[in-house]
Every structure is written in C-alpha cells, then in structure tokens.
C-alpha positions in Angstrom: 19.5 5.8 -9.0 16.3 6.5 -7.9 13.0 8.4 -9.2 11.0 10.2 -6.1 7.9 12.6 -6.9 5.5 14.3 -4.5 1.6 14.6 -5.2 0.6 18.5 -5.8 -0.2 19.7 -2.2 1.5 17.1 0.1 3.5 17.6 3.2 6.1 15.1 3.3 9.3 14.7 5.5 12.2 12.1 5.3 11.3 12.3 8.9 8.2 10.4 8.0 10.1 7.3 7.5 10.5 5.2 10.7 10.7 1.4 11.1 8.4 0.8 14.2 10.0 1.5 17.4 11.7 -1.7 18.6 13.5 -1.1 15.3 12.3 -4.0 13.3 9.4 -4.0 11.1 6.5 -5.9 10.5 4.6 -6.5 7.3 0.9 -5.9 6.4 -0.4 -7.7 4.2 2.6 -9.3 2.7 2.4 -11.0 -0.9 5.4 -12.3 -3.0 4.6 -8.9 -5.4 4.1 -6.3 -2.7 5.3 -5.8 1.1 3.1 -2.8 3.0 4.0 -1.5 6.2 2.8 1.0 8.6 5.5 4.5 8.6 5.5 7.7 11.0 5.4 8.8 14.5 1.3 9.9 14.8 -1.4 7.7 14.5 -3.1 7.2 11.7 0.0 5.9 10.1 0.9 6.4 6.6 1.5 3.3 4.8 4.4 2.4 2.4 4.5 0.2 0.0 6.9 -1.3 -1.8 6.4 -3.7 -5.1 8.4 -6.3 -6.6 7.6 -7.2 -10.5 10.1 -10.1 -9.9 7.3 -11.3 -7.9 9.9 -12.7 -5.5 8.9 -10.9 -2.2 9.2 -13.9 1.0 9.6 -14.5 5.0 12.6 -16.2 5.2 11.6 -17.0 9.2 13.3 -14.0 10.4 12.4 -10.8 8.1 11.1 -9.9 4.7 13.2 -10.2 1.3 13.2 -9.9 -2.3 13.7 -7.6 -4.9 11.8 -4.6 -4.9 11.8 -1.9 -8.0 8.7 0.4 -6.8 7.6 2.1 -3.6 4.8 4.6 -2.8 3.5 5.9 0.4 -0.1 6.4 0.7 -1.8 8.6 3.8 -4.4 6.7 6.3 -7.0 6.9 3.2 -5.0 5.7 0.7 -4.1 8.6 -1.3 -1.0 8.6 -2.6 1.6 11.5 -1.1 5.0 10.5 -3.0 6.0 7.4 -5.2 10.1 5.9 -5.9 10.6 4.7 -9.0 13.3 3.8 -11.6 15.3 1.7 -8.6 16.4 -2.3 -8.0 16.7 -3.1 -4.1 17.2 -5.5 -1.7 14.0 -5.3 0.6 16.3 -6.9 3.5 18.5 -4.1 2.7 16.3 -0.9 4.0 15.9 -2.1 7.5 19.5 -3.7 8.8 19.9 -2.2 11.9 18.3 -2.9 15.4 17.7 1.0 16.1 15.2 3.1 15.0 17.9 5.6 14.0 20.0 3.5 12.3 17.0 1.8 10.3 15.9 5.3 9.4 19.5 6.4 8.3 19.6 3.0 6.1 16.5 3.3 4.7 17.3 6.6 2.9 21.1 6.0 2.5 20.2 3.0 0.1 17.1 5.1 -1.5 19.0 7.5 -2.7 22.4 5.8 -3.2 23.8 7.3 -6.4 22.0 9.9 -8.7 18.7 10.3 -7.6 16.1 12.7 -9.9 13.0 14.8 -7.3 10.2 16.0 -8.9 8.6 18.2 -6.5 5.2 18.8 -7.1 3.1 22.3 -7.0 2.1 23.4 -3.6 4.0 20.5 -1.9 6.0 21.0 1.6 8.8 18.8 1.1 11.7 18.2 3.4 14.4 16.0 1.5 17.7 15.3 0.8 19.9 14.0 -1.9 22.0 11.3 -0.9 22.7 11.0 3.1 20.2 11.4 6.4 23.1 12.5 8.7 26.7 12.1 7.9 28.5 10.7 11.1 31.9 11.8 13.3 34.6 9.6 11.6 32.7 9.0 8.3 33.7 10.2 4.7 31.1 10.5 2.5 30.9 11.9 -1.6 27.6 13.3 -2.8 25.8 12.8 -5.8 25.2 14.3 -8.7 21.1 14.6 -7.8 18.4 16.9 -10.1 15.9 18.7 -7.8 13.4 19.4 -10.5 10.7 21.8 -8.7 7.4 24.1 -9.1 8.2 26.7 -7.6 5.0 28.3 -7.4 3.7 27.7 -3.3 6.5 25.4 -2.8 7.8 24.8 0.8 10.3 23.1 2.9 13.9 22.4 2.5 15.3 20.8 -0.2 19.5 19.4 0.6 21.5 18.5 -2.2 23.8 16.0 -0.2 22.9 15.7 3.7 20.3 16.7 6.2 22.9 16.6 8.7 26.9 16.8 8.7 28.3 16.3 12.4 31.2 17.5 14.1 34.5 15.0 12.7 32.7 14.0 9.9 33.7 14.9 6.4 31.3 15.6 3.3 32.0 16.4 -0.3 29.0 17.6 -2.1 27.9 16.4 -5.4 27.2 18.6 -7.9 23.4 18.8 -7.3 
C-alpha cells in the first residue's frame, strides 16, 4: 500500500519515471538515509528521492539497496511535484531489469502493488494509474482496490483505476477502484 499526492498545480506523468537509458541507474549523492537520482527524458531532470528511516541504504559493489519507506520527486529547483508515502520497499527492487522499459514497468508495478490511496491536488495535470504500467500478452493480472481522491476544480489528465495499458492476449480484472 502506498500514499502518492501531487503539489497544487503540477504536471506529472508515470511517464516521468525512467531509469537512465542503458537501464541501470546511478545514484546522486547517495547516503545510508537517502538515495537521489536523476528521472525523465528532457534535460533539466527531475530528481527523485527516496528515504530510508532504517538508515540502512548501501552499495553492495553492484547497485544500491536498503529499505526505503519515503520517496518524493522534486523539479530541477527543488520544488517538490509529488511525494509516496505510507510504503516499505526494497530499493534493489524498483530497478531489476536491464531495459529501460522493463525498469519503468517495475518501478511502478512494485509502487503501487496492493491498495494504493492518490490525492490529487487542485489544478494538477496528472497522468496515473492504479496498480499496473502495461499489462502484457500472456500475463494475468487482478487490480486493486485503489481510492483516487481528487479536486476536481482545473483538474487534468487521466486518472486509470487498474492499467495504463492492457495488450492484445493479456487478461486484466479490475479492482474495485
């Protein structure tokens, strides 16, 4: 389960999220209480962040891990656009794969595992899904039961209750969103 909430007036897309293009990622300023790296396709970046109040956050020679329980993604002068709260995760466990695709995909597919609560903020563009990035041919999935709590004064975007995108052999049973 997982808390996300946009800042009144920001544009933000799961597209946003990227590990960098060879498809691993590198760390910025890396402590054992807080990992930041650099997300998006357009220079300046966006930076996310992600904290650990276990404290416990290490290179292990390879990549990044630890326990992380608080993410936040900031634009190029550190404003904050959208913050994750109310989660546990394995920082090794947001960027598995060796594609950008497949790092994107597992990035939000552990996110938002289970129930996840959005609170969307006034005039905010958001562009978000409750549980899946793309569900693929051959794969069976089962939504959530997600709460898309939103102002819907000015409010823009797309909101999906379960997937962004379902392809052709896949199967999808939505949650009760």
């Amino acid at each position: 389960m997982a808390t996300i909430e946009t800042v009144r007036g920001v544009t933000f897309s799961a597209w946003d999220i990227e590990a960098s293009g060879d498809g691993g990622i590198g760390g910025l300023f890396p402590s054992t209480n807080a990992f930041i790296v650099e997300v998006g396709s357009v220079a300046p970046f966006n930076l996310l962040a992600f904290y650990s109040s276990a404290d416990n956050i290490t290179y292990n020679g390879s990549l990044y891990v630890g326990t992380i329980d608080g993410a936040a993604i900031y634009d190029a002068g550190s404003n904050p656009l959208i913050n994750f709260t109310d989660f546990s995760l394995s920082l090794a466990s947001l960027w598995p794969e060796s594609t950008q695709t497949a790092n994107w995909e597992a990035f939000w597919e552990t996110m938002l595992a289970g129930t996840t609560t959005f609170n969307l903020a006034q005039a905010s563009t958001s562009y978000l899904m409750g549980d899946y990035a793309i569900v693929n041919a051959g794969q069976t999935k089962v939504g959530a039961i997600d709460t898309f709590n939103v102002v819907l004064n000015d409010q823009r975007g797309y909101l999906s209750g379960d997937a962004l995108s379902v392809e052709f052999g896949a199967t999808l049973t939505g949650g009760n969103d």
